[in-house]
N, C-alpha and C positions, 0 to 999 in steps of 0.2 A: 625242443622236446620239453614236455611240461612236468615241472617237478612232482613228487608224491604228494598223495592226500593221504590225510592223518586223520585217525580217530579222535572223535568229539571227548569221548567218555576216557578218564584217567586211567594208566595200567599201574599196577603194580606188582614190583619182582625181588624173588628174595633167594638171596645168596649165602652160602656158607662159609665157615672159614677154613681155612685149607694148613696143612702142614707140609712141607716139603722136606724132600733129601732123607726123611724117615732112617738116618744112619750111614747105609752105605748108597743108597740108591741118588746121588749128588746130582742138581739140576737135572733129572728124570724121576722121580715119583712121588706122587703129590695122596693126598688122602684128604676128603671132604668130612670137616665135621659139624657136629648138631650144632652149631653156633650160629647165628644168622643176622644178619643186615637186610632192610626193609627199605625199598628206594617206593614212592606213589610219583609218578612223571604222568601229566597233563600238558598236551598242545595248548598254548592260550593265542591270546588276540596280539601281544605284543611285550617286550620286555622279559627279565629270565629274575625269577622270583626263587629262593633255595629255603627252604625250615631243618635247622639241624638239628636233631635231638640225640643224647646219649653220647658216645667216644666222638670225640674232635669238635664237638661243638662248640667252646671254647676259644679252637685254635685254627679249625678246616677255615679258607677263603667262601664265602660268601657271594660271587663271582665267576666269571669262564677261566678262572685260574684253577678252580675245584676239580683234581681230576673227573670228578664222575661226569660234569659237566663238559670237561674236553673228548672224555667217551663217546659222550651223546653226540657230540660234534662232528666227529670223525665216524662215528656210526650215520646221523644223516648222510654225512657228505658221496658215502658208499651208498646209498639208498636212494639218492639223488636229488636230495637238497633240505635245507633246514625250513625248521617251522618259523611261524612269524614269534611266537615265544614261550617260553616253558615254565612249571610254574614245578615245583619239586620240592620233596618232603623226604627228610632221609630217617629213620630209626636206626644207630648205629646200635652195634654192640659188639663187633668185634674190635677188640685192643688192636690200635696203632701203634708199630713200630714194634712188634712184638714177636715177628714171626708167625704170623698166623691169617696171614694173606689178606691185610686189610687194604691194600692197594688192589691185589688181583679181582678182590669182591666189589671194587668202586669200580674198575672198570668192567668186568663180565653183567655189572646191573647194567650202565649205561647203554652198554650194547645192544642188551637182550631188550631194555626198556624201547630203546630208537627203533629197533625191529619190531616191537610189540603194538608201539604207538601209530606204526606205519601201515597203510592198509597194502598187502601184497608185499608188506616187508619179508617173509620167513622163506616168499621165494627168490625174493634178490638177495637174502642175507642165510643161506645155506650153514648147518651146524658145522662144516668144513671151515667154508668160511668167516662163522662166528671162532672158530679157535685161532685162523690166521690172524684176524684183525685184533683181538687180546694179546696174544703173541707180541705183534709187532710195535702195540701201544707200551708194554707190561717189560719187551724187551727179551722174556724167556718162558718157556710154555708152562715149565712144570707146575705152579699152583693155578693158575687161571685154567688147565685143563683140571685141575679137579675140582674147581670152582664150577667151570660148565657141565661137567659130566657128572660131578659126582661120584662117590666110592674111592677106587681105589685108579690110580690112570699112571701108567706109565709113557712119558710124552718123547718126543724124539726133534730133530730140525730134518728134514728130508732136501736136499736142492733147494733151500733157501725157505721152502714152509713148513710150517709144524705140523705136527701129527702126534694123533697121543692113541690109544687104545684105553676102555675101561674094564676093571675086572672086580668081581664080587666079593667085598672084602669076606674076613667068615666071619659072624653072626656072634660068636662068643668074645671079642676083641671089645673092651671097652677101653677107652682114650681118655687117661686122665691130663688134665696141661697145668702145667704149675709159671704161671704167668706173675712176673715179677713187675715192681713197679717202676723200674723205671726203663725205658725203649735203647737198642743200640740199633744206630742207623746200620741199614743191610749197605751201605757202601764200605763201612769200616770193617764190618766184619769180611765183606769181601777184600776189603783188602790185604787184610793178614794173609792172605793164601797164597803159598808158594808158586814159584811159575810152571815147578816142575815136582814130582814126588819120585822115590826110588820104585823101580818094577816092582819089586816083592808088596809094595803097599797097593799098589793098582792090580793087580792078580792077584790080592787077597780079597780087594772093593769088589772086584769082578764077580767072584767065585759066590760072598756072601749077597750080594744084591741078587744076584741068581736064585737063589737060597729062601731071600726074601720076598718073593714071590710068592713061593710056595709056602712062605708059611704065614702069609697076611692073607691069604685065599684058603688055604688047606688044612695044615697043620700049626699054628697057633702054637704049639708047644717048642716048636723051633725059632721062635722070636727072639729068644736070647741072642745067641750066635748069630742070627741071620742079620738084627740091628747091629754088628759090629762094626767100626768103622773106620780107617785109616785116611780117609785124604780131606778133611774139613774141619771135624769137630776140634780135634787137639790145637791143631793151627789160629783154629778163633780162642778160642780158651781167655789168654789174655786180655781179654774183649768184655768178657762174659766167665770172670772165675766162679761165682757164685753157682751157677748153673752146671757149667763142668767139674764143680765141686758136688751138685745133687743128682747129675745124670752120674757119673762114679759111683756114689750111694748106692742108688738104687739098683744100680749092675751088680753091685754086690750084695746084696740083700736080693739077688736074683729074678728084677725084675725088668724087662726090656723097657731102657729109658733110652732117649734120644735129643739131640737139639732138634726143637722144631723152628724150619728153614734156617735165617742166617740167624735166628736166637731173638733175642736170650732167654726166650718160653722155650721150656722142658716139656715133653712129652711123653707119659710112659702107656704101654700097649700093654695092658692087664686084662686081666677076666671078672666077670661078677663077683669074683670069692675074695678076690684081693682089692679090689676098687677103691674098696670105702676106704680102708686100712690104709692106702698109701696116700687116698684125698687125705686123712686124719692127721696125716704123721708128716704133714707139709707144717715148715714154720712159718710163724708171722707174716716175716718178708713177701711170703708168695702168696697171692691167689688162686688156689687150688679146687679146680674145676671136673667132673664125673660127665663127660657129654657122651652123647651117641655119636654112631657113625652116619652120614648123610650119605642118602643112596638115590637123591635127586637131582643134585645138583643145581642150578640157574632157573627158579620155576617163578614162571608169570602166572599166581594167585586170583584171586577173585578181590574185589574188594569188600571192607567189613562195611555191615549196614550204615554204618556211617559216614563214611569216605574217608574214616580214620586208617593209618595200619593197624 
């Protein structure tokens, strides 16, 4: 059987950053935001050529070590085989190691790039099967589903594959992320987490992630409560005081803060009338950010007249 033929002309695809666990919703719900990373992947004649600019360029490998690049890999190989060689340009700007899905955004580009760059890729690489193969690279679906979908996704494991559903955040939700400088590896912060938590704390998660639905789609005004959260936050804490010391703050000064995913970037779910005021009243230490909400998700763009991103 004869491998795929690939587009001549370069794609380019752009990702958002995602937060996860939004409180009580723990490895199930993810929220895409205006923040974005910018992959240009061109087939070449031979050889795998990377340009890093912005976050990691410094420190990301250079090489088939570079996640995005093992995406790609494992995205041909589903597609039915690799090109003779790749020639790639990354515009970062989501912070690494920060909670904010800078892994899930390397691999949902390379995927969506290898399908993009493939001619008859999007029917051998189905958006079903674009969330299995992230999944199973990624290890857990929650941000990489809202990395591909976009909005607001609630993800699940079914019989061994993933499965997410998307829903319409509401429109008056603005996300501010107060990103600190320095990263905690999400192994460590997983690791703090008990094996086990008491009922009363799991039928509380239950009750408010339920809650939390309704009011990142609905009613807004129930975000308080509905980000409340017993079975992760307090556990990492140790990890990450600084941040467990400004999501605190901010609950009490009554406004729905949260760890975004395993940390140590805070996230608070505000409105236009408070945004600015809690962007202002961020200290030093943080980088404190007013982004939108991304209701695209994984989009393969056009390229700028230049062939620049």
């Amino acid at each position: 059987m004869a491998g795929p033929a690939f587009r001549a002309a370069p794609v380019r695809v752009r990702v958002p950053a995602t937060s996860a666990n939004l409180g009580p919703g723990f490895d199930a719900f993810g929220l895409a935001l205006g923040l974005f990373d910018d992959v240009v992947v061109r087939v070449a004649d031979s050889g795998l050529h990377i340009d890093i600019a912005g976050e990691g360029s410094e420190t990301l490998p250079r090489d088939e070590k570079h996640l995005l690049v093992r995406s790609l890999r494992t995205a041909f190989d589903v597609l039915g085989g690799q090109p003779r060689g790749l020639e790639i340009v990354c515009a970062n700007r989501i912070p690494h190691g920060r909670g904010l899905g800078s892994s899930s955004a390397a691999i949902c580009a390379g995927i969506v790039a290898a399908r993009a760059v493939t001619i008859g890729g999007e029917s051998r690489l189905d958006e079903a099967a674009l969330l299995e193969l992230a999944t199973e690279i990624e290890g857990h679906p929650d941000n990489v589903a809202a990395c591909l979908l976009g909005g607001f996704t609630l993800s699940w494991m079914e019989a061994g594959a993933a499965r997410a559903i998307r829903m319409e955040p509401a429109g008056s939700i603005v996300p501010v992320v107060f990103v600190p400088g320095k990263p905690v590896l999400t192994e460590t912060a997983r690791g703090l987490l008990p094996r086990s938590v008491p009922h009363v704390d799991a039928a509380a998660n239950a009750g408010r992630a339920g809650l939390l639905v309704e009011a990142l789609t609905r009613r807004p005004e129930l975000l308080l409560p509905a980000t409340e959260d017993r079975l992760h936050q307090e556990y990492r804490a140790p990890a990450m005081p600084d941040s467990a010391a400004l999501v605190e703050r901010l609950r009490a000064d009554g406004i729905p803060a949260v760890i975004s995913g395993a940390g140590p970037t805070v996230m608070a779910l505000a409105d236009a009338g408070t945004a600015d005021k809690i962007e202002a009243s961020a200290g030093a230490e943080w980088a404190a950010n007013r982004l939108a909400l991304d209701l695209r998700g994984a989009s393969v763009l056009p390229l700028a007249p230049s062939g620049d991103i």
